[in-house]
C-alpha positions in Angstrom: 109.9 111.2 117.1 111.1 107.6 116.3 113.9 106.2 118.6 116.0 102.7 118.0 119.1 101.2 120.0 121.3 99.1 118.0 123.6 96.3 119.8 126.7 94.7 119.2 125.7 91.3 120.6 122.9 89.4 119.8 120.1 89.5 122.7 120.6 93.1 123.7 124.1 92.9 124.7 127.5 94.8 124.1 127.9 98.1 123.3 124.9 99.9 122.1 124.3 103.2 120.1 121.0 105.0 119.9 119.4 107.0 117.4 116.9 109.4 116.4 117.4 109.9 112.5 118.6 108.3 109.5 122.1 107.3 110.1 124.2 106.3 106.9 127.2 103.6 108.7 126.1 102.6 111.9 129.5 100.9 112.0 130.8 104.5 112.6 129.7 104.2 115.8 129.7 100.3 116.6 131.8 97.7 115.4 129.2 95.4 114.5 125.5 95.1 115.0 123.0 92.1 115.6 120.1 93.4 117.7 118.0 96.3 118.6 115.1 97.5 120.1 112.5 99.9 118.1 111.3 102.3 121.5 109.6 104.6 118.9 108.3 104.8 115.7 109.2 102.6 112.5 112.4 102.1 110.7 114.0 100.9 107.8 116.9 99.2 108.4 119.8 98.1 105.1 122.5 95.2 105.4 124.8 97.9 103.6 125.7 101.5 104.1 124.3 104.4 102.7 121.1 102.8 102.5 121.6 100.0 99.8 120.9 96.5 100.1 118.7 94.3 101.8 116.2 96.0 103.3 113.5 95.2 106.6 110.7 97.3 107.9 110.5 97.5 112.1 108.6 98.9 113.8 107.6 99.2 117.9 109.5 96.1 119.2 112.4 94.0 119.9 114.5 92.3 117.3 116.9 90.3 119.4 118.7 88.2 116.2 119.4 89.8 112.9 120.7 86.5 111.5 116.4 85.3 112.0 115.1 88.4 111.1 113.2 86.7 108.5 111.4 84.5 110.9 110.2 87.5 113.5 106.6 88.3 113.9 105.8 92.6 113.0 108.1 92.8 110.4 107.5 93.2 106.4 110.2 91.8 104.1 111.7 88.5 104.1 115.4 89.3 103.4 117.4 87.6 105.8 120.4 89.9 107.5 123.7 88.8 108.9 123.8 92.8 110.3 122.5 96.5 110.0 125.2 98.8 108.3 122.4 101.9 107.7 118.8 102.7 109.0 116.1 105.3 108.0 113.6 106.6 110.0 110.0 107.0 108.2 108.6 110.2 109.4 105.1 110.3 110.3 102.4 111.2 107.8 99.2 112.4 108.2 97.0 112.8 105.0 96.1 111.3 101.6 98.7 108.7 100.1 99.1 109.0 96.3 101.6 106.9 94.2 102.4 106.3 89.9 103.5 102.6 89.3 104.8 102.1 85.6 105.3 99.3 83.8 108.4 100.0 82.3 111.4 102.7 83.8 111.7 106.2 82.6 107.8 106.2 83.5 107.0 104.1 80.7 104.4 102.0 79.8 101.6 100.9 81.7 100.5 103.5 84.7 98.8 102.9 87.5 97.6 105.7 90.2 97.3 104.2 93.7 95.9 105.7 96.8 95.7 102.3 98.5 97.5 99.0 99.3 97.3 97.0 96.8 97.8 92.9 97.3 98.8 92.1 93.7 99.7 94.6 90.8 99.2 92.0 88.5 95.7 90.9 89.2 94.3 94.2 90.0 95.9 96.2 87.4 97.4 93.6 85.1 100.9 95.3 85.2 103.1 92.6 83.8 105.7 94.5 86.5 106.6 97.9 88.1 109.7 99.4 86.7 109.7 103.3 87.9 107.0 105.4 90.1 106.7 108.9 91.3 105.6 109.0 95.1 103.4 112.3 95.7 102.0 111.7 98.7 102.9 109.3 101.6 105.4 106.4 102.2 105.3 103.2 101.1 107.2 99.4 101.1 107.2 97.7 97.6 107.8 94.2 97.8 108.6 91.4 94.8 105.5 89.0 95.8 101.9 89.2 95.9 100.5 89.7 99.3 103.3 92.1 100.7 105.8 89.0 101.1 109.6 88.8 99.9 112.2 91.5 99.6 110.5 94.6 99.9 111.7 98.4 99.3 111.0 101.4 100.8 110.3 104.7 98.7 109.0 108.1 99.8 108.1 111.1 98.3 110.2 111.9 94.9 110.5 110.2 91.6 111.8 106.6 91.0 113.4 106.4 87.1 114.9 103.1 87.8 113.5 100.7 90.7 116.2 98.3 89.9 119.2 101.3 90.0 118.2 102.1 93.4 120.4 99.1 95.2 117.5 97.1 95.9 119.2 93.9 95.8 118.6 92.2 92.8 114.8 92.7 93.7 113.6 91.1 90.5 109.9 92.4 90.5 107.0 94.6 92.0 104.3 93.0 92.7 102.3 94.5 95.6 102.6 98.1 97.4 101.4 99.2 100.9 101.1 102.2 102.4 102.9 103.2 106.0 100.4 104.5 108.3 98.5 103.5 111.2 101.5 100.8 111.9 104.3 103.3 113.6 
């Protein structure tokens, strides 16, 4: 069971709120938030409600600055955040990972079935860029450079028409995919 304690204050201070699940406005229960400390499991945290926005992995550890998030050592994604507004908890999973990158959206074009990580979509594959994928098995981050570097996405198990529809922001490309395990 994953576990995280959002703060006010930078450096662990103010008022906190902890939580166990996905949670869609933290600012329903905190009037602002700029730290927090991962006790359990790994997280997706957004810069806007309802899960939309910016996006940055944590996992296990303490993320005393959202304003240098970017900068912190154990996280994926580069997007820098002036706060959290919403946060989803990756559940465990235990078993194969299996996921459908296309080139175009609508699940057009170009397909690709991964099981893997894959560093660069382009030179393994030679997908010109990911549009839509269907996730069957696992949980993954998507992220707009080679090498799992720059904004990043997180999609689980259901189908993806539209990668750019989904709130991403302005994410202009996929170019590498890794799986969650192992890491939470």
């Amino acid at each position: 069971m994953g576990r995280i304690i959002f703060y006010e204050e930078r450096n662990f201070q103010g008022r906190s709120y902890e939580c166990s699940s996905d949670c869609t406005d933290i600012h329903m229960h905190l009037s602002r938030c700029n730290s927090c400390r991962v006790e359990n499991g790994c997280f997706v945290v957004y810069d806007r409600p309802n899960f939309v926005g910016n996006q940055v992995f944590l996992r296990r550890g303490e993320y005393s600055d959202f304003q240098r998030m970017g900068s912190m050592m154990g996280m994926m994604g580069m997007a820098m955040m002036d706060t959290v507004r919403s946060c989803r908890m990756i559940p465990m999973h235990r078993g194969q990972f299996r996921i459908r990158m296309y080139e175009r959206e609508n699940f057009g074009g170009k397909m690709q079935e991964l099981m893997e990580d894959c560093e660069s979509l382009q030179d393994r594959y030679y997908m010109s860029d990911c549009q839509s994928c269907n996730v069957m098995d696992g949980h993954w981050l998507l992220f707009e450079q080679p090498n799992y570097r720059g904004r990043m996405t997180y999609v689980r198990p259901g189908e993806y028409r539209n990668l750019r529809d989904m709130g991403m922001s302005n994410m202009t490309r996929i170019s590498s995919i890794r799986r969650i395990m192992d890491i939470c």
